[in-house]
N, C-alpha and C positions, 0 to 999 in steps of 0.2 A: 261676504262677511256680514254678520247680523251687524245692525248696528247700534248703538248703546243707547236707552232712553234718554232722552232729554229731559233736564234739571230742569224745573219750573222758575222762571225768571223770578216771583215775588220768594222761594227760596233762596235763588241766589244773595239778591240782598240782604235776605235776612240772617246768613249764616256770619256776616263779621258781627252782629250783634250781638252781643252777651246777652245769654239764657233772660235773664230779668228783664232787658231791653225787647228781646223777640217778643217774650208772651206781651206785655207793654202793649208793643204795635200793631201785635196780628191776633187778637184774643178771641177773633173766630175759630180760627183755623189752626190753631195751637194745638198741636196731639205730643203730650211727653214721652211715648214711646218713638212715634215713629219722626219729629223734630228733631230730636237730640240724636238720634243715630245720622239722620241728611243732615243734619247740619254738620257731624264730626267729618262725613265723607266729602260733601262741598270744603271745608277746609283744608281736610287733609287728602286730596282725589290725586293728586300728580304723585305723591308718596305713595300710596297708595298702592295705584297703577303700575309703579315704576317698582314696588318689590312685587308684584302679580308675576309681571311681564318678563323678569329676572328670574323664579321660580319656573316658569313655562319654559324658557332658554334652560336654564340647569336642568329638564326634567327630559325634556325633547332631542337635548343633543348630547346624551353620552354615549360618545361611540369612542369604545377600547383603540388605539392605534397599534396599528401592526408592527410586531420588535423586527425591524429594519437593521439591518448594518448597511453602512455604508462608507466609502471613498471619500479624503476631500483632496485633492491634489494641491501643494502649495509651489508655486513657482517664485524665482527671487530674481526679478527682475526691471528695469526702471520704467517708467508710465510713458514709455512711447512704443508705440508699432514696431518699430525698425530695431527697438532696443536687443541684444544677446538674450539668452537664459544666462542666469550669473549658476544658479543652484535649484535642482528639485526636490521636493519631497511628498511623502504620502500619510496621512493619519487614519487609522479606520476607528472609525463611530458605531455604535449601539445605542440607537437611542438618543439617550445626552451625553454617554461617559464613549471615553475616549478606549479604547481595547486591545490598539496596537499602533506602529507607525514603522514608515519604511524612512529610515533614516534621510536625510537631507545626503544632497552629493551635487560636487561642482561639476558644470557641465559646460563650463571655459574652452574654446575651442572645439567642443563637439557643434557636428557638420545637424542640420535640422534632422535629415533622417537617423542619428544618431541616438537624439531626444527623443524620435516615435519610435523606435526598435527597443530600448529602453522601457519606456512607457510601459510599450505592450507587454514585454518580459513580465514585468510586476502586474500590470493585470490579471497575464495570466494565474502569476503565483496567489495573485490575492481572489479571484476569481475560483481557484480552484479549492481556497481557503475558508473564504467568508460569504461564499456564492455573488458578485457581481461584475456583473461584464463592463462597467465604465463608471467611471469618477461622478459623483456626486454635484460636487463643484467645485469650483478652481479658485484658488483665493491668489493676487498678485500681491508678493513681498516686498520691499525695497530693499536691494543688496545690499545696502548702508545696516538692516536688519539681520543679515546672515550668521547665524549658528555655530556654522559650523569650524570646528578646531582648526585653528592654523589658519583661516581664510585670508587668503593674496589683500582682499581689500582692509585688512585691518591695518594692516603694515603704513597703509597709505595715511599720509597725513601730514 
């Protein structure tokens, strides 16, 4: 990487001086063209630099992103290992906006292989729908949040 000239030290001090203070001091080496420009960029060099470097970022990294659908599976369950599935559900994504969802459903009493035979079902359906073969991410609920109509845990209290 090239590296950037070095600012002349009797420059450096002389740029917090006001124009009438520099030629004052240094009335050798006073040039009003080429002074007043180093002196605005030693003042203003970090601003400067920093919208340059801002421009090169905006200009270097536009890359179009690919229109993606995707899965996020929401599971509603409490924040232990050992805890049940209370309830599942499915959203599918475009992007930002949201474009479909597989309803929430209790899954109380369903055996583990119950929940991944399930699972798969709607993979396939949404797989064969919105082209992808697995969930996105998985976001964990707390059943205390549950949705859905009539839910057993609402009653509780």
């Amino acid at each position: 990487m090239a590296r950037s000239k070095e600012i002349p030290e009797k420059c450096r001090r002389c740029a917090p001086l006001s124009p009438a203070e520099a030629r004052a001091k240094h009335p050798t080496c006073w040039d009003d063209k080429l002074c007043t420009a180093r002196r605005f960029y030693i003042n203003n060099r970090d601003r400067i630099n920093q919208k340059r470097s801002r421009k090169r970022i905006e200009t270097k990294h536009q890359v179009s992103a690919p229109n993606v659908k995707y899965g996020i599976l929401h599971v509603w369950r409490e924040n232990r290992e050992d805890s049940p599935i209370h309830a599942i559900g499915v959203e599918i994504w475009e992007q930002n906006t949201k474009i479909a969802m597989v309803a929430p459903v209790h899954c109380a009493g369903w055996l583990p292989s119950q929940v991944h035979e399930y699972l798969r079902q709607v993979l396939d359906v949404l797989g064969t729908e919105y082209g992808f073969k697995k969930f996105a991410a998985q976001v964990r609920i707390d059943p205390s949040q549950c949705s859905i109509q009539g839910c057993f845990l609402k009653g509780k209290g």
